[in-house]
C-alpha positions in Angstrom: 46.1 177.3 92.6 47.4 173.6 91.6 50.9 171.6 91.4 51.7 168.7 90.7 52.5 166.4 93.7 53.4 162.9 93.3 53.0 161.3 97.0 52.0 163.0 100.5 54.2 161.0 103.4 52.8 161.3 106.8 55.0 160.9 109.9 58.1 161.8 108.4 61.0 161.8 111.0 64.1 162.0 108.8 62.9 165.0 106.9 63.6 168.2 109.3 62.8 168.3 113.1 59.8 166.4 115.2 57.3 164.5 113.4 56.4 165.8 109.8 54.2 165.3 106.9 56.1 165.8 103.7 54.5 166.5 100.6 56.5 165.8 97.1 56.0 167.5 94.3 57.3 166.9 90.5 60.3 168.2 88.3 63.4 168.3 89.2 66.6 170.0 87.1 68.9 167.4 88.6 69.2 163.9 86.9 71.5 162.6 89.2 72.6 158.8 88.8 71.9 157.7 92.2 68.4 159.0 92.8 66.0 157.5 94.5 62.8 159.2 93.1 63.0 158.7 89.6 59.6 159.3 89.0 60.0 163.0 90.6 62.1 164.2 87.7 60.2 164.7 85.0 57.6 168.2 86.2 54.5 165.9 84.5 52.5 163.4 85.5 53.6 160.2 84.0 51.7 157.0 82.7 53.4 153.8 83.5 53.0 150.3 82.4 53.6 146.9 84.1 54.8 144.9 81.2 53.9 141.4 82.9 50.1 142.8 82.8 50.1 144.6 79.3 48.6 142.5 76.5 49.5 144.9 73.9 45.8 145.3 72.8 46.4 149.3 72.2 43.5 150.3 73.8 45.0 153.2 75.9 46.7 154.5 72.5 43.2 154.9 70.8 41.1 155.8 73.6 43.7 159.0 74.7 41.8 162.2 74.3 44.7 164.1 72.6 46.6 161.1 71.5 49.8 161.7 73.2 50.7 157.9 73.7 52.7 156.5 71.4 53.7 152.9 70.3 56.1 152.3 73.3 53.9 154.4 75.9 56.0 157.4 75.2 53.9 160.4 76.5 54.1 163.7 73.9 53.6 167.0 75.8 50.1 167.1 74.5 49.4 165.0 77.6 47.7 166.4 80.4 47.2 163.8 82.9 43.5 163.3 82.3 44.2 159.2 83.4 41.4 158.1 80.9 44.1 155.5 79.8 44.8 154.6 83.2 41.0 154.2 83.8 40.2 152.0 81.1 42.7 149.8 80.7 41.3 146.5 80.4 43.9 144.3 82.3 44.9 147.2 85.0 48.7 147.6 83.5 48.8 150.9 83.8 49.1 153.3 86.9 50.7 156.9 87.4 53.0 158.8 88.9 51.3 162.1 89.6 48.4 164.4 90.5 47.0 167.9 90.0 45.9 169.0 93.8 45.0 172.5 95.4 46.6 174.4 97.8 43.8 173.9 100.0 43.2 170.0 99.5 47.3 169.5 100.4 46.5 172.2 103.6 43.8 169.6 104.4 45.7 166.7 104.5 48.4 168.3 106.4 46.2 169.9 108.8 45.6 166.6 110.1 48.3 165.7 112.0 49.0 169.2 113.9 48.6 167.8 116.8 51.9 165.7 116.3 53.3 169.0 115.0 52.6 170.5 118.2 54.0 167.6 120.4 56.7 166.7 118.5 58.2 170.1 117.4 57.2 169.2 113.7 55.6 170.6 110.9 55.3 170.3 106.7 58.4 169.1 104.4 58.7 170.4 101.0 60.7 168.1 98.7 60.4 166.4 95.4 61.9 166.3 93.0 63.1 170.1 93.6 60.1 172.3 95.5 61.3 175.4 93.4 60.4 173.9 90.1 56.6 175.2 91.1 57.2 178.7 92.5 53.6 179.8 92.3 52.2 176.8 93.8 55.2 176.4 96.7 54.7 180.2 97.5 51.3 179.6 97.8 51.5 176.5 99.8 54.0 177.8 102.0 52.2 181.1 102.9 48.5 178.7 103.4 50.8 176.5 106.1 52.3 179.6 107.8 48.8 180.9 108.6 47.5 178.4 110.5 51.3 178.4 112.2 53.1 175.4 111.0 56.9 174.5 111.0 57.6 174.6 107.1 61.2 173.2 105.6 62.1 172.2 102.2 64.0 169.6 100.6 66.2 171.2 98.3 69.1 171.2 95.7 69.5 174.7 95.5 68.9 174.5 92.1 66.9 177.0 91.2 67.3 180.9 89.6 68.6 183.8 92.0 65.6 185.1 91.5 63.0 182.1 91.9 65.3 181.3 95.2 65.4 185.1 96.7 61.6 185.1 96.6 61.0 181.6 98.2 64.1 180.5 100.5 63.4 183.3 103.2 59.3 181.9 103.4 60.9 178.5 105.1 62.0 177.9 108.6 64.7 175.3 107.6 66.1 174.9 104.1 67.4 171.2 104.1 70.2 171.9 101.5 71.8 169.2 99.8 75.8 169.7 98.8 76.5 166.8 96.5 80.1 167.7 95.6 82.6 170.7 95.6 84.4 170.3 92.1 81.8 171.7 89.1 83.1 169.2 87.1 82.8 166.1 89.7 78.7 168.2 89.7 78.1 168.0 86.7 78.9 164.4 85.8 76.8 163.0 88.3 74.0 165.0 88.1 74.0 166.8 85.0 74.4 170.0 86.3 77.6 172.8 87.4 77.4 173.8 91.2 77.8 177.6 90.1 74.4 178.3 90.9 73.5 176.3 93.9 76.7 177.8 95.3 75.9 181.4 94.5 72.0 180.5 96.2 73.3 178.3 99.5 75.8 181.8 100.2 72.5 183.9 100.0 70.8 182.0 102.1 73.4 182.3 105.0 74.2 185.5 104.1 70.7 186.6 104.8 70.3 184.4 108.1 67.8 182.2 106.4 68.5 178.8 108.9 69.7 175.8 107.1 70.7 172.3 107.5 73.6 171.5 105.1 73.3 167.5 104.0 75.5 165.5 101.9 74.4 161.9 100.3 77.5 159.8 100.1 77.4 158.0 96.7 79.8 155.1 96.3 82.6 156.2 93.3 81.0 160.1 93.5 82.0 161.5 96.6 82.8 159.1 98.9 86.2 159.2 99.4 88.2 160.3 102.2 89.9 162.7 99.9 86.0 164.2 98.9 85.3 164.2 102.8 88.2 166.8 103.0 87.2 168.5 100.1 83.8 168.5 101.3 84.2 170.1 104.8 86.8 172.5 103.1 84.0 174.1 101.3 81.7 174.1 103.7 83.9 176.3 106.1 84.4 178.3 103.2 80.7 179.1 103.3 80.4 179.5 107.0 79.0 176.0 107.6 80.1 174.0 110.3 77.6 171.2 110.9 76.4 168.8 108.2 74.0 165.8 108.1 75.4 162.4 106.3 73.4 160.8 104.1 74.8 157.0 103.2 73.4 155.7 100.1 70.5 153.3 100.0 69.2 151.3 96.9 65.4 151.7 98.0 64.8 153.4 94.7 66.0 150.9 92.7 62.4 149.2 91.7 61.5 152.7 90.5 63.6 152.4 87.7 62.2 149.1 86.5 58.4 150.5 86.0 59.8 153.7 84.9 61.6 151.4 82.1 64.6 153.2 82.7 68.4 151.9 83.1 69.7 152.6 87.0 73.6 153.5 87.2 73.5 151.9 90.8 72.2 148.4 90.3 73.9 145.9 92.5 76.0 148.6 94.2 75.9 147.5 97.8 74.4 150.3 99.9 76.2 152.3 103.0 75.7 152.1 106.6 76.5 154.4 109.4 79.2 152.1 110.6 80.3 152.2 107.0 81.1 155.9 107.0 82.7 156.4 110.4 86.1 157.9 109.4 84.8 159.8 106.4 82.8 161.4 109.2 85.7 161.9 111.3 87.2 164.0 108.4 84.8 165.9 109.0 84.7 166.4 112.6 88.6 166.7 112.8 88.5 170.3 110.0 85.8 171.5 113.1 82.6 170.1 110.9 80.0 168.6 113.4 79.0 165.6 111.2 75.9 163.4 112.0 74.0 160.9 110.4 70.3 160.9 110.5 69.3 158.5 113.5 71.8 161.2 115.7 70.9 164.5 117.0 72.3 167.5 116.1 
């Protein structure tokens, strides 16, 4: 069994409890404006050029076993992330974003640290890009950790079918669930999809007892606003939630979008601080929502 992971991140300690290793994997259904791992969207692996190296000699486009790169290093879905361009490229421009691995070789890597699992209270993050974009491979995963009795939590957006989320969400100890916003329509323009469905899924999930840690990034113009922090902790005692993790936005993804050649929404948008955000968290706190921020314990 394979999927597509993109980076492994050893001592984690803002991604669920104790000392983790989180592993991300590709695709994502969410395009929001604001994110910080651009290259985790897209479910493939990507080729990406460095335009002060490229000489434009076209090698990579005629060497490509199935020619899927095009002209302006467009990738076709003929590509399967065999690297051969990557490999020969005669001036090193080009690099990836990106890997087919095994259950077993990601097991091995995060086998490593158990002993700072142990100590520590730890264990394995899940998080992309959305986990639940590779059911077989997270199931798989998930059940290989489990055996050899490891902490497992996943990063996730909820995003995901009722049925794709019934089967995985009760295999995790701790579903880190992200709430960007309340209003669908709020949702939908700043990530591209409704919050129907993420709703419907985070309501299963406490309805079955399945723990989770509710966490909302605060995006400057999104949902930042006092008037969102009452919205915001509205909901979430309307769905039986009454602690949630802040998130302040942070422009370390803001390179990514550069070597990715894409445009970022965010660019020169001054990031958030915890001192920033200390009466949007008292909004919070005074509708009976224990709100932290990551460096605080729960």
């Amino acid at each position: 069994m394979e999927g597509i992971v993109f980076n492994i991140q050893k001592f984690s300690i803002h991604d669920g409890p104790g000392i983790r290793t989180t592993v991300f994997l590709k695709g994502c259904p969410l395009h929001c404006k604001w994110c910080a791992n651009p290259e985790s969207q897209s479910p493939h692996i990507q080729i990406i050029r460095d335009d002060d190296l490229c000489i434009h000699c076209h090698h990579c486009q005629k060497i490509c076993p199935k020619q899927a790169i095009l002209e302006d290093l467009n990738i076709t879905s003929a590509c399967d992330g065999c690297l051969t361009c990557v490999n020969e490229c005669p001036v090193h421009a080009l690099s990836y974003e990106g890997k087919k691995m095994s259950v077993e070789d990601v097991v091995k890597i995060c086998l490593q640290d158990r002993d700072f699992y142990e100590e520590s209270g730890g264990g394995v993050t899940i998080s992309g890009g959305e986990g639940m974009m590779q059911p077989p491979f997270v199931k798989a995963l998930v059940t290989a950790l489990k055996e050899e009795h490891i902490h497992v939590a996943i990063e996730t957006t909820g995003y995901a079918s009722e049925q794709v989320f019934q089967e995985l969400a009760p295999l995790f100890d701790l579903l880190l669930f992200d709430v960007k916003h309340y209003d669908d329509a709020k949702h939908q323009e700043g990530t591209g999809v409704t919050h129907q469905l993420i709703d419907s899924n985070m309501r299963y999930a406490i309805a079955h007892h399945i723990p989770l840690l509710a966490r909302i990034p605060v995006i400057p113009g999104f949902n930042d606003s006092l008037e969102d922090a009452k919205g915001l902790a509205a909901y979430l005692l309307s769905c039986q939630i009454d602690k949630v993790q802040l998130l302040p936005f942070h422009q370390m993804g803001e390179n990514k979008y550069v070597k990715l050649h894409r445009n970022y929404a965010y660019t020169n948008v001054k990031a958030y601080h915890e001192e920033d955000l200390n009466e949007y968290a008292d909004i919070f706190r005074k509708q009976g929502v224990n709100a932290f921020f990551h460096t605080e314990k729960s």
